[in-house]
N, C-alpha and C positions, 0 to 999 in steps of 0.2 A: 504494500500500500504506500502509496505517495500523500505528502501533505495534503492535496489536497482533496483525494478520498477520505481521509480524517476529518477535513474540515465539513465538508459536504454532512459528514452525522454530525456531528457537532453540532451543526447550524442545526439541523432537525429533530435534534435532542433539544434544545435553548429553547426553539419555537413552540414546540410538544409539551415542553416540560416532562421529559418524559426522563428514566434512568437508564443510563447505559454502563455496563460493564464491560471492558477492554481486557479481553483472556493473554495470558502472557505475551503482556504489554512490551514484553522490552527486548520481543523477535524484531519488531521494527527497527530498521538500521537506523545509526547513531544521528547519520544528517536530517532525516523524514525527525524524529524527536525530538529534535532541537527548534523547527518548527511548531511542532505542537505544541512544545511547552508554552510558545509567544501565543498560540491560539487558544489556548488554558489559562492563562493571566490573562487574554482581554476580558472572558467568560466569569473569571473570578472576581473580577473589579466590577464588568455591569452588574453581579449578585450583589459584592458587597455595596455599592452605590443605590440601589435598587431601582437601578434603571430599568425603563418601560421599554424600550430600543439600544438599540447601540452599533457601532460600525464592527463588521466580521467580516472579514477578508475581501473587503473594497465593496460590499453590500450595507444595508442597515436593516437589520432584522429583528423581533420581538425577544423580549428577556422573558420568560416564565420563571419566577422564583424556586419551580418546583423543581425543575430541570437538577439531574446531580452525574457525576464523573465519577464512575471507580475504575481500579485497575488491580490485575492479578499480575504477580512476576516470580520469576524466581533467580532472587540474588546472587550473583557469582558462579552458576548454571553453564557449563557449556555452550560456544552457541547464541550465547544470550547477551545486549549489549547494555552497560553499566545508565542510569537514568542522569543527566545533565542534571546539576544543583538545582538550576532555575525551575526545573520540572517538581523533583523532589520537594521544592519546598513549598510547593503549591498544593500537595497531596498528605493529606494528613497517616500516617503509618500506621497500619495495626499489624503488631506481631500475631505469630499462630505457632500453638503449642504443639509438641509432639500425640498424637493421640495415644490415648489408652486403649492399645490394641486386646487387653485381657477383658474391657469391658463391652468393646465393640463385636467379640467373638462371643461374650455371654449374651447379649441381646440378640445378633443375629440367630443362633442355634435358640433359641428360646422361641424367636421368631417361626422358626421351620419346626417348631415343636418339639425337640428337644426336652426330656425332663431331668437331666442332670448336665444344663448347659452351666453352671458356674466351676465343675469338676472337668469335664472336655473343654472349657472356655482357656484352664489353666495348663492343661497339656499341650495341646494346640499350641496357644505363644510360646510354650515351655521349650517346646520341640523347634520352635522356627528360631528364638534366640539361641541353643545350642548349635545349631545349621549353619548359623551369621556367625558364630565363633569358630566352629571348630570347622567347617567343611572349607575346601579352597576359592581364591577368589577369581570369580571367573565374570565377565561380562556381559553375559544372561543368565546368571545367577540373579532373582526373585525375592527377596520375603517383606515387599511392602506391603502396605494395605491391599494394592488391587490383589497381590496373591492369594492373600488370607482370604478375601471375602470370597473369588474364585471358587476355593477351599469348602468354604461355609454353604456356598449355596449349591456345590454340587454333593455335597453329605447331607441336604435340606431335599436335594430330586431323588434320592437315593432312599431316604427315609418313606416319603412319600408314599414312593414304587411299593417300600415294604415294610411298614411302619411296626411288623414284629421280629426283626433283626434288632438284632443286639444295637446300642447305640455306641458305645465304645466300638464295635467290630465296623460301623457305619464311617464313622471317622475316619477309624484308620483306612481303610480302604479310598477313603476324599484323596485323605495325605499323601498317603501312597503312589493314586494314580495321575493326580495333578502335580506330582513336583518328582518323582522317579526317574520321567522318558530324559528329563536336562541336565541329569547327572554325570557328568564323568563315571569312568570304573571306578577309580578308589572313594572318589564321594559318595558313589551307590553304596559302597558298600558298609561305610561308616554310618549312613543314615538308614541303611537296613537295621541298623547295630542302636542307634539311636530311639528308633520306628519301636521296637523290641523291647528295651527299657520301659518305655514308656506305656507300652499295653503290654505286658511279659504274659498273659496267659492267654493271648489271640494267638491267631496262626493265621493268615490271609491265603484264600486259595486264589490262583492265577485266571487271571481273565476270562472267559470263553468267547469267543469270536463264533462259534456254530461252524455255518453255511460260508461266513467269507472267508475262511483258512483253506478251506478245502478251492476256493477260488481264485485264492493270492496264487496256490500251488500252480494252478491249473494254468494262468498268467504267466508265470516265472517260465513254465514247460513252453509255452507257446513262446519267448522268447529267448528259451536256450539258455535259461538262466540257472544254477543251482540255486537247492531247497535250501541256502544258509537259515538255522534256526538264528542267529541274530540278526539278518535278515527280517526273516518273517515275524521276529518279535518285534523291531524296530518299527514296521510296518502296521503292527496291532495296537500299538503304543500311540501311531498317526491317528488309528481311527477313532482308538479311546477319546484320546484330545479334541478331537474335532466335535465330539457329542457333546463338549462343557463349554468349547469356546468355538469362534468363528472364523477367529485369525488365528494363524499358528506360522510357526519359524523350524527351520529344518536347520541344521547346524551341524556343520563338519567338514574335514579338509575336503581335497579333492579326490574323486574314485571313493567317495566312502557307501557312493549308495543313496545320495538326497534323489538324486531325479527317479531314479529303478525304485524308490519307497510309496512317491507320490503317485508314481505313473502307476505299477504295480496295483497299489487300491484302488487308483480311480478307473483302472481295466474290470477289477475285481466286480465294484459297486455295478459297473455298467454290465456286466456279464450276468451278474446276479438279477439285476431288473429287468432284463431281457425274458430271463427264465418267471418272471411274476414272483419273487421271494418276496414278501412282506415286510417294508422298514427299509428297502434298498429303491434308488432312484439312478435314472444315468447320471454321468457326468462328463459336465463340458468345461475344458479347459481355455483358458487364454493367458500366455505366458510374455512377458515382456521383461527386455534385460535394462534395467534402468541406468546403468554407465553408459548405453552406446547413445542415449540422447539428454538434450537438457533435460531441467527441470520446466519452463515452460513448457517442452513438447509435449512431458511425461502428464503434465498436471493441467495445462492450460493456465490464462493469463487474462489480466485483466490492460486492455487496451487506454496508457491514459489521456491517449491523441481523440479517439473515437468515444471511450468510455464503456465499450461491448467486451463483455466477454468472451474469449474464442478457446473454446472447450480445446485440451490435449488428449492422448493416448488413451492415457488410466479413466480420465472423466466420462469418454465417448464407449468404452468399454463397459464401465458401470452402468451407464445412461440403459444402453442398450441391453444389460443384462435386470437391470431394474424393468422394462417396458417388457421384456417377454412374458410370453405365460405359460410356457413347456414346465412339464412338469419332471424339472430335473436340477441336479446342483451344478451350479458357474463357480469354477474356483479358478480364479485371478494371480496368475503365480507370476513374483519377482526372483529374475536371477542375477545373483552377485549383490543383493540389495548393499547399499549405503549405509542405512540407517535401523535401528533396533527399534521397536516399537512394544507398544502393550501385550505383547504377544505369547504362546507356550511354545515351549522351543523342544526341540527334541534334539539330545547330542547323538552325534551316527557314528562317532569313534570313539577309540579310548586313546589315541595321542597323538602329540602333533599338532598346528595349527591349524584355528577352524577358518571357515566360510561361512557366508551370509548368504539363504536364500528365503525368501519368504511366501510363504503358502499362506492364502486367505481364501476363504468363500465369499 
């Protein structure tokens, strides 16, 4: 956004009286902010003056009193560019405490019905603080709020499903399958070791897959692949994932297996829907390498000669996967991606440097 896309709400905030909040406010590069801030001080002075009008970027336009400014950032952020004095001192600061993740996991489990959510509420954190100390530091490694709550709400569909399963044995199994596939080897196996402590008299049985095991096989055969059981687990691991979340991230060096994983199920799902199984749909892919073009190609752009937006790659692909009505899943895959996102990652090796590829529906 350029100045004066900025000023343009601005102006229609003032006039409205309306509030607007500015989401991580300070992606804006440093020069576009440094204007703002002179268009946030005239805004400041008509309120405090309580002018009826006043001059806004070579216009005069109505002051509503009601009109108000916030902004979200995140200080010292990556990425992220520092806010000019003049700005800052126009915006009055409110810090924001760490949350109480032991009380946010007893309300949510209470929530999903849960009757001994203040005892899982304390294992749960117990388990993700041990995780953040002792396992290694890797950069899709997790244990913020989005994970936990992740966590909470798929031990909440699980419940649901089968509300006289044990509710410790419900957990463990959240814990388990949402945060296991992103493990390195030796992390797995520390946090098996962790997992264990922590409920010592469960025993977790392995997944079942039915109908698409016997389909992955059938895939693999048709492309002259061997049955690798890491393989075929790595690939069980995808599908699980994709039941709790929409986006998900494959991670591993090269030749580990990212594409043969994705490709593999998404042969499986469509092989299986052919044949009428129940709970399986085709799938259609669209895959795009986001290094070999910009980011306007990738995203599209906001024209500030014309003022029109002119849709990119990824937008024209969505567009058009939002407008159909086939009764099938569109999964949208980047390769080599850039950037890390809110996503479940799944590790495809045990060493070595990884890769970045991103799988989303």
């Amino acid at each position: 956004m350029d100045y004066k896309s900025v000023g343009r709400i601005f102006s229609g905030l003032c006039q409205a009286g309306a509030w607007g909040c500015f989401d991580e406010f300070n992606r804006i590069k440093i020069e576009v902010i440094s204007v703002v801030a002179m268009q946030v001080l005239s805004i400041v002075e008509a309120l405090s003056q309580g002018a009826g009008t006043f001059c806004f970027m070579g216009h005069t336009i109505r002051c509503n009193s009601n009109c108000g400014l916030f902004i979200t950032m995140n200080p010292g952020y990556a990425g992220r560019t520092e806010l000019p004095d003049n700005l800052k001192a126009l915006m009055r600061p409110v810090a924001m405490m760490v949350p109480d993740l032991a009380m946010i996991a007893e309300v949510m489990l209470s929530a999903e019905g849960f009757t001994d959510a203040r005892s899982l509420a304390k294992k749960t954190i117990t388990l993700y603080s041990l995780m953040q100390q002792q396992l290694s530091k890797q950069d899709h490694y997790d244990y913020g709020l989005r994970n936990l709550k992740a966590v909470l709400n798929m031990a909440g569909s699980i419940k649901r499903a089968d509300p006289s399963i044990n509710e410790e044995l419900i957990l463990m199994r959240a814990l388990r399958d949402m945060n296991l596939p992103k493990f390195i080897k030796d992390d797995e196996r520390l946090f098996r070791l962790l997992l264990g402590d922590l409920f010592p008299s469960l025993e977790l049985p392995i997944s079942e897959i039915g109908d698409l095991h016997a389909a992955m096989e059938s895939e693999l055969k048709k492309s002259g692949l061997q049955f690798h059981p890491f393989l075929l687990f790595k690939i069980g691991q995808l599908h699980d994932s994709k039941l709790t979340r929409h986006c998900n991230m494959l991670v591993g060096s090269t030749l580990s297996g990212k594409s043969t994983a994705w490709k593999t199920l998404a042969k499986a799902k469509t092989s299986l829907a052919k044949e009428n199984i129940s709970d399986y749909t085709p799938v259609t892919s669209f895959v795009i390498n986001p290094k070999s073009i910009t980011l306007t190609e990738l995203y599209g752009a906001y024209d500030l000669a014309t003022f029109e937006w002119a849709d990119g790659i990824l937008s024209t692909i969505f567009k058009g996967c939002a407008e159909s009505d086939k009764n099938e899943e569109k999964w949208v895959l980047f390769g080599e991606s850039l950037w890390l996102g809110d996503n479940t990652i799944i590790y495809l090796v045990q060493t070595g440097p990884s890769m970045q590829c991103g799988l989303s529906q």
